[in-house]
Legacy VTK file of the C-alpha trace (Angstrom):
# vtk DataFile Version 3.0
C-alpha trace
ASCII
DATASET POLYDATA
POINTS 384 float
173.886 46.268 -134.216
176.482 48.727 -134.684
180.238 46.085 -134.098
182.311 48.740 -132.762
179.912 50.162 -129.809
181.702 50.482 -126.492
180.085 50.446 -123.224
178.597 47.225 -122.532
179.315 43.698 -123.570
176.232 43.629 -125.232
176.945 46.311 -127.304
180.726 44.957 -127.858
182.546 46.582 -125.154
185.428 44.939 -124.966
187.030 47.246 -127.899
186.865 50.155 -125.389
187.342 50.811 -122.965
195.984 56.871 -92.643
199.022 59.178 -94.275
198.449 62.714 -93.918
200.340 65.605 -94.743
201.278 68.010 -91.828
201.102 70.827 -94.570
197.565 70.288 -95.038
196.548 69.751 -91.730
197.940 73.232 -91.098
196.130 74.394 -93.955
192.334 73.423 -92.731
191.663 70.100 -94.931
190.018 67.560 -93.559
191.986 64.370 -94.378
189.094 61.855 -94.173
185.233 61.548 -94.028
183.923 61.584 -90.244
182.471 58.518 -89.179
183.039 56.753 -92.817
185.293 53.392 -92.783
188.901 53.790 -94.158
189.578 53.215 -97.572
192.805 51.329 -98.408
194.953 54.190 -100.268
198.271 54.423 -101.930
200.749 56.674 -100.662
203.334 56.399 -103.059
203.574 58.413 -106.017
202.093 56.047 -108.784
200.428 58.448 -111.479
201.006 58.055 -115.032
202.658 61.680 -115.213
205.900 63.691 -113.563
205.315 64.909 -110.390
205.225 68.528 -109.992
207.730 70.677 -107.646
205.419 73.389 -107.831
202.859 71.945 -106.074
202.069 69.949 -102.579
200.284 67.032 -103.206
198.280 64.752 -100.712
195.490 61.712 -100.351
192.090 62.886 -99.082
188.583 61.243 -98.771
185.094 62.635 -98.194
181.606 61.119 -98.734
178.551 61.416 -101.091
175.061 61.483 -100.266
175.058 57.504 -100.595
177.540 57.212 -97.848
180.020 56.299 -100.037
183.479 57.281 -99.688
185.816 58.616 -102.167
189.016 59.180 -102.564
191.268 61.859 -104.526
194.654 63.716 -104.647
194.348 67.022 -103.266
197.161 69.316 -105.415
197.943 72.820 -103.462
200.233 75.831 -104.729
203.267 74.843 -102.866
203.496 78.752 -103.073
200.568 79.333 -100.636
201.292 76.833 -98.382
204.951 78.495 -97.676
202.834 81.647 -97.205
200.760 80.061 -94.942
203.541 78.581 -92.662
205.231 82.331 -92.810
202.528 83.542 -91.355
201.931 80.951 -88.875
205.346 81.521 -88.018
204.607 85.449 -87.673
201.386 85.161 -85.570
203.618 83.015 -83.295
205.599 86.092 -82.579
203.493 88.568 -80.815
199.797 89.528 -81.169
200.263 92.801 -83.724
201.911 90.499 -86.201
198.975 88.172 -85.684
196.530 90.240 -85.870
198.136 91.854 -89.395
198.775 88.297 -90.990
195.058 87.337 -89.638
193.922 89.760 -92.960
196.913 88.725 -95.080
195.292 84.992 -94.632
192.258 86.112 -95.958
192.846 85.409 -99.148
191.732 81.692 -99.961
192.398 80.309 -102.989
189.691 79.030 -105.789
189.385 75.434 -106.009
188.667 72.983 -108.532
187.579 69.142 -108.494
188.519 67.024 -111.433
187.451 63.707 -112.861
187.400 61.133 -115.595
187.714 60.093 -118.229
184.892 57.229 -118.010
186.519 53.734 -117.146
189.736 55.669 -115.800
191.161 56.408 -112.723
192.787 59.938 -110.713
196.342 58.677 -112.059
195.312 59.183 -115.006
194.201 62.621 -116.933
192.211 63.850 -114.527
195.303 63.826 -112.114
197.160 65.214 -114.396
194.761 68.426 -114.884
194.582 68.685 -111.397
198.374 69.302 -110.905
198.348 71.942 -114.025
195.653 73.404 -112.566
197.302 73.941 -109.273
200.779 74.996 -110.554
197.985 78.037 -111.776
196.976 78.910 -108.336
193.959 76.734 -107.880
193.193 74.053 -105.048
192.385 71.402 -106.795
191.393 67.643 -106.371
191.201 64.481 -108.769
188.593 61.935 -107.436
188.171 58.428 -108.282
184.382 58.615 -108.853
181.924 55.426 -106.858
182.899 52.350 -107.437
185.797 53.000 -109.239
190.217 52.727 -108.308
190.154 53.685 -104.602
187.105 54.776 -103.855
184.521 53.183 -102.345
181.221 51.471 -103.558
180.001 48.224 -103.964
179.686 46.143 -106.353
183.063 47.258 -108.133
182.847 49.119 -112.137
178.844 50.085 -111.792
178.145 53.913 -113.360
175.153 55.642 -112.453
174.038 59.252 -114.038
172.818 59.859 -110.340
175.396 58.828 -108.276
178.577 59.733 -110.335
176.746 63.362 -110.923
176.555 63.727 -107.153
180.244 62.674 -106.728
180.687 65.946 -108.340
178.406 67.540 -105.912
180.607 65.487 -102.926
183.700 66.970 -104.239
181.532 70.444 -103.917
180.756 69.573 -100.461
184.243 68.522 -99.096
185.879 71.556 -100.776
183.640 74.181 -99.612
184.521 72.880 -95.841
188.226 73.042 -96.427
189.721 76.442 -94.177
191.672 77.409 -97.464
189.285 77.425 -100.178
186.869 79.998 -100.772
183.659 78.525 -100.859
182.377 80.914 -103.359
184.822 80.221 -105.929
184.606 76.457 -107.038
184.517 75.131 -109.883
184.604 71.548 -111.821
186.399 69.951 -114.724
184.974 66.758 -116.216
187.296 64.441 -118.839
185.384 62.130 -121.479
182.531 60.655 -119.933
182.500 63.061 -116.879
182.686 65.530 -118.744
178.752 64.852 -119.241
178.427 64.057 -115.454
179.804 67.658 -114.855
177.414 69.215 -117.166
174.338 67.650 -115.324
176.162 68.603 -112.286
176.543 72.196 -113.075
172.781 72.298 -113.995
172.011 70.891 -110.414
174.482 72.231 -108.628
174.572 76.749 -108.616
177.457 76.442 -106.017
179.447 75.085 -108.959
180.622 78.675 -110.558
182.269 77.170 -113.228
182.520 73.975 -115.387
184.743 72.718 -118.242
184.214 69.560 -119.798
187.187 68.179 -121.913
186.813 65.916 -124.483
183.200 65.073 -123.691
181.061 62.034 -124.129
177.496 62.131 -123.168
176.958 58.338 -121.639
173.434 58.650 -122.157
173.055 59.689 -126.118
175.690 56.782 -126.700
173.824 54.496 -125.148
170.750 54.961 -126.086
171.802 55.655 -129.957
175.039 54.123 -130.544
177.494 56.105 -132.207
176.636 58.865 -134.643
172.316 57.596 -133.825
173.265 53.951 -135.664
170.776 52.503 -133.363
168.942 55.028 -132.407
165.143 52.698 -133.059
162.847 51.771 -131.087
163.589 48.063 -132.113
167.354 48.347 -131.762
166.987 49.629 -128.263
164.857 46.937 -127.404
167.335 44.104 -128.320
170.021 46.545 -126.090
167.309 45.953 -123.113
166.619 42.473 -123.352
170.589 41.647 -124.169
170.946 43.237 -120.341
167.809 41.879 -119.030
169.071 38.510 -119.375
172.621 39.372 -118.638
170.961 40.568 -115.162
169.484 37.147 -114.612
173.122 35.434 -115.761
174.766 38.039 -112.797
172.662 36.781 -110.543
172.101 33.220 -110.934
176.004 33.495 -110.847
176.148 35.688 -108.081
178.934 37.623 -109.763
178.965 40.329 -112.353
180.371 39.322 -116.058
183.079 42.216 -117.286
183.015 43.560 -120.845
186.399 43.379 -121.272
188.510 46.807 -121.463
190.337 48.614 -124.373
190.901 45.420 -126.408
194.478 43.887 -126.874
196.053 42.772 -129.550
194.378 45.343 -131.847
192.638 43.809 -134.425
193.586 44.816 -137.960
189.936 46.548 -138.410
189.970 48.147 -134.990
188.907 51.605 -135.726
191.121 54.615 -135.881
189.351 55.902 -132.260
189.722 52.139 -130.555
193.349 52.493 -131.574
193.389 56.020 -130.081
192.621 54.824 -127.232
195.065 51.203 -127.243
197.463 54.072 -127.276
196.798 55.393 -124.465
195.159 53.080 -121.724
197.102 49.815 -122.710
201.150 51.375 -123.321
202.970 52.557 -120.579
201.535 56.260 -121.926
198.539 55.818 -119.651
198.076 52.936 -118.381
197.017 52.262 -114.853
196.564 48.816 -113.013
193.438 50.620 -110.979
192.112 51.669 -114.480
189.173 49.772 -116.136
189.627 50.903 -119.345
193.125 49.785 -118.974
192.757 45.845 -117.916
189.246 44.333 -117.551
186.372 46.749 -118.132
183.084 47.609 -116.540
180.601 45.364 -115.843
178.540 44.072 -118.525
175.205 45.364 -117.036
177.136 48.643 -115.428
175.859 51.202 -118.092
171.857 49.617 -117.987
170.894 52.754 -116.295
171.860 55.643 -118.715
169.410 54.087 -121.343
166.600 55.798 -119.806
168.185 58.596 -117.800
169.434 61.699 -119.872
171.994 63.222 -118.391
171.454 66.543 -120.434
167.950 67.225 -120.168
168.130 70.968 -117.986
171.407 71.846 -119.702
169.784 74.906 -120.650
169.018 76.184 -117.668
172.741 76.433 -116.157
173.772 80.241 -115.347
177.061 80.029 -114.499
179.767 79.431 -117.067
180.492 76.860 -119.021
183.657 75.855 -121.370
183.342 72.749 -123.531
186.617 71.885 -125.327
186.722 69.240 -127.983
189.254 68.053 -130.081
188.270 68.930 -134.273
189.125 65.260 -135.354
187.536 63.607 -132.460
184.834 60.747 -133.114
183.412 62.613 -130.128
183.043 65.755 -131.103
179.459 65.592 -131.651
178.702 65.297 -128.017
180.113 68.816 -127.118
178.325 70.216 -130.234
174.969 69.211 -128.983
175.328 69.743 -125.570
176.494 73.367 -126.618
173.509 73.753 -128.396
171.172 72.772 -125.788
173.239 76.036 -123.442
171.760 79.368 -123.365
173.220 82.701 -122.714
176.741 84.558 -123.904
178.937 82.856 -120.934
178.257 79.953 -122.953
181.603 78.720 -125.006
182.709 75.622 -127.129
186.096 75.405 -128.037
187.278 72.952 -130.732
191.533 72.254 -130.766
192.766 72.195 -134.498
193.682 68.355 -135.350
193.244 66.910 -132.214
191.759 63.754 -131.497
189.641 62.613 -128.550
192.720 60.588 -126.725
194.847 63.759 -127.402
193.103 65.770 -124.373
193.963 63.429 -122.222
197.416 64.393 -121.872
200.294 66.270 -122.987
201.795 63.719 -126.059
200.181 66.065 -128.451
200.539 69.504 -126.194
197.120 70.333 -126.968
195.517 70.713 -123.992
194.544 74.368 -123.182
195.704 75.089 -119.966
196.204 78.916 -120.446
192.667 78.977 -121.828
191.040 77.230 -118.671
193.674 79.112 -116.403
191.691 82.537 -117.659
188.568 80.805 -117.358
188.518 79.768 -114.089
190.401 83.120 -112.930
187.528 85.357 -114.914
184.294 83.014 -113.242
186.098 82.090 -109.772
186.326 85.575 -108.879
LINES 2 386
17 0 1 2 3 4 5 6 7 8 9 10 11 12 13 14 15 16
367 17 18 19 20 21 22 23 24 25 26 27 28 29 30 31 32 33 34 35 36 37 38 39 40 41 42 43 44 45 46 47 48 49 50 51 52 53 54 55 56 57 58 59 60 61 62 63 64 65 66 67 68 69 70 71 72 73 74 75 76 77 78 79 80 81 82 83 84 85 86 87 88 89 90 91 92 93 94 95 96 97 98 99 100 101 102 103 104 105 106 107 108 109 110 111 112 113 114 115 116 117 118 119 120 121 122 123 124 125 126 127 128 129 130 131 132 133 134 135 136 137 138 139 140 141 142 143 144 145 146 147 148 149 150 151 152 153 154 155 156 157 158 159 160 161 162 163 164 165 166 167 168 169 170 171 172 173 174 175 176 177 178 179 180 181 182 183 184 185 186 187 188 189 190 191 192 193 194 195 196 197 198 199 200 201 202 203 204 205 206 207 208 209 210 211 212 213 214 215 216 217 218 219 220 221 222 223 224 225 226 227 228 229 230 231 232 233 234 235 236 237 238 239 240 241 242 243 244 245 246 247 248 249 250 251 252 253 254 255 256 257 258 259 260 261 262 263 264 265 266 267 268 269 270 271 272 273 274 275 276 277 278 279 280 281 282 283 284 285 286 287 288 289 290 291 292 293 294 295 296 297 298 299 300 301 302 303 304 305 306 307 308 309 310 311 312 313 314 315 316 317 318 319 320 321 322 323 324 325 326 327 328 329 330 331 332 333 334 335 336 337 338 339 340 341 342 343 344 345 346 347 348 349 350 351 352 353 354 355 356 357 358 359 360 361 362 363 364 365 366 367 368 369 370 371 372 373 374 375 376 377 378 379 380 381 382 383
C-alpha cells in the first residue's frame, strides 16, 4: 500500500490532511433557516486573511435537503448596499422618487457560493475567494460544508459525495431566495476536494450557470486508486475495504469514531514535497484554523468509506453550462482537473493550468497566483 496516501487512517492519513446585520436585513437575506435549531456561530472576525473595506460581510445559515444546517459568510459589494440605502432613503421621500428608484433596484447582483478545500473550513481559502469575489461585484457566500467548522451534522468530520454535493445545491437554494440576487445568475466555486463536489453539482444542478473548480481533487479516483492509480487492483481495494470494515466494528464497539490524524507535525524528513506543501499552509499561522481538520486532528478514520464506490464524475459530460477548471502546472494534483476536463464536452469547456504553481499555492495569495481577473470575466461572461 502506497505510505503517503491521505484520506483515511487506513490509507495513512495522518500525513494530510443570533447577530445579524441591519444592512442585510434591508437587503432581503434571510439570516437563518426557518424552523432549523441555531447553530453556535462566531461573530468576530477570525479568518486567516485581511478583512476587506470593500465589502460588507455577515454570518448566515440555511438548510440542505437532510435538514442539516449550514453556516457561511455572506460577502456583499459594500458599493450596492450604499446604493441600496440611497434609494431607500429616496423612496422615503415621496412616491415619484419611489416609483423611479423601484426600476433603479432592479438590478440584482450575480451571486456565487464558495467552498473547500476538503478537511478545511470558510476561514480559510474558500473565505478568502469569497471576499475577492465580492470586491468584483458578486454576492457571494463561503459555507462550511455538513459536518464540518460551524455547520451542522452529526457525527462531526464524515464526507459524503451525496450530501456535500447537495450542500452546493443548499447554497443554490438559499441564494436564489435572497431579494438581492438574481436567481438566474448563480454560480459556484469549489477549492481542492470541492472542487470535485462542484463538478457533480454542476452536472445535477442546471440552475448552477457557472462553476470553477480550483485546485481540484476528485475524492473518489483517490480513493479508490491511490495516487497516480498505485492501488488501483482489485486486491488492493479489497484490503482498503476490509481495513474500514473492521475499523467500523472498532467505532462502534467504542461508541466513538477514531480520527486519522490531520496534516502531520513535526514533518518527517521523507515527508513528500506536497505533505510539506500543505504543513505550510494548514499547520503555520499562514492558514491555519482551530475549526479546520486538516489543521489539528483530521477526519474520521471511516469518514471517506463512501467515495470508494460512488464516483463523483460519472455525468460530467453532460453539464451545459460553463465550466473553468484551474490547476496549478506543478501540482501533484493536476491530474484530477486533466481528467475531469476530458470527460467535459462542448467549447464552454476550459482548463486552465498556472505556470509553477503548486496545489497549496491556490489556496491563497503567498504566491499571487490565483486568477481572480480570469474568474472575474468568467463569471461576468456566464452570469449574464
Amino acid at each position: 500500500m502506497n505510505r503517503w496516501p491521505i484520506f483515511a487512517k487506513t490509507l495513512n492519513m495522518r500525513y494530510f490532511i443570533p447577530i445579524a446585520i441591519a444592512s442585510l436585513m434591508l437587503l432581503g437575506c434571510n439570516k437563518q433557516s426557518k424552523d432549523m435549531s441555531t447553530l453556535s456561530l462566531t461573530q468576530e472576525w477570525d479568518k486567516t486573511f485581511p478583512k476587506s473595506e470593500l465589502v460588507d460581510h455577515s454570518k448566515v445559515t440555511f438548510h440542505n435537503r437532510y435538514g442539516i444546517e449550514l453556516a457561511a459568510d455572506m460577502y456583499v459589494p459594500r458599493s450596492f448596499a450604499a446604493a441600496q440605502d440611497d434609494n431607500k432613503a429616496a423612496q422615503d421621500d415621496n412616491k415619484a422618487a419611489q416609483d423611479d428608484n423601484k426600476a433603479a433596484q432592479g438590478d440584482k447582483l450575480p451571486a456565487i457560493a464558495v467552498s473547500g478545500p476538503f478537511g478545511a473550513v470558510k476561514e480559510q481559502s474558500s473565505g478568502l475567494y469569497a471576499q475577492h469575489m465580492a470586491e468584483r461585484g458578486f454576492v457571494t457566500i463561503a459555507f462550511d460544508p455538513s459536518f464540518t467548522g460551524e455547520s451542522g451534522g452529526e457525527p462531526r468530520r464524515m464526507a459524503s459525495p451525496d450530501i456535500n454535493t447537495e450542500d452546493f445545491l443548499a447554497a443554490v437554494d438559499f441564494l436564489s431566495t435572497c431579494e438581492i440576487v438574481d436567481p438566474e445568475r448563480i454560480g459556484i466555486i469549489g477549492i481542492c476536494g470541492f472542487g470535485g463536489m462542484a463538478v457533480n453539482a454542476a452536472a445535477l444542478d442546471p440552475r448552477i450557470k457557472a462553476t470553477v473548480a480550483s485546485t481540484m481533487y476528485d475524492m473518489s479516483k483517490v480513493n479508490v486508486e491511490g495516487y497516480f492509480a498505485s492501488e488501483d487492483t482489485p486486491a488492493q481495494r479489497m484490503e482498503k475495504r476490509k481495513a474500514l470494515a473492521a475499523q467500523r466494528t472498532k467505532d462502534y464497539a467504542s461508541g466513538t469514531y477514531e480520527r486519522a490524524g490531520g496534516v502531520i507535525d513535526p514533518l518527517p524528513e521523507d515527508a513528500p514535497w506536497f505533505v510539506k506543501d500543505y504543513h505550510a499552509y494548514y499547520k503555520t499561522p499562514r492558514g491555519y484554523h482551530e475549526r479546520s481538520g486538516n489543521s489539528n486532528d483530521g477526519w474520521n478514520v471511516i469518514g471517506c468509506q463512501s467515495f470508494m464506490n460512488q464516483p463523483l464524475l460519472a455525468w460530467a459530460g453532460e453539464i451545459e453550462n460553463p465550466v473553468l477548471l484551474i490547476h496549478g502546472e506543478k501540482a501533484h494534483s493536476r491530474y484530477f482537473s486533466e481528467y475531469a476536463f476530458g470527460l467535459m464536452t462542448g467549447s464552454n469547456k476550459e482548463l486552465m493550468i498556472i505556470p509553477g504553481a503548486s496545489h497549496v499555492d491556490l489556496y491563497d495569495d503567498v504566491a499571487g497566483v490565483i486568477p481572480y481577473d480570469k474568474m472575474e470575466a468568467f463569471f461576468k461572461e456566464n452570469l449574464k
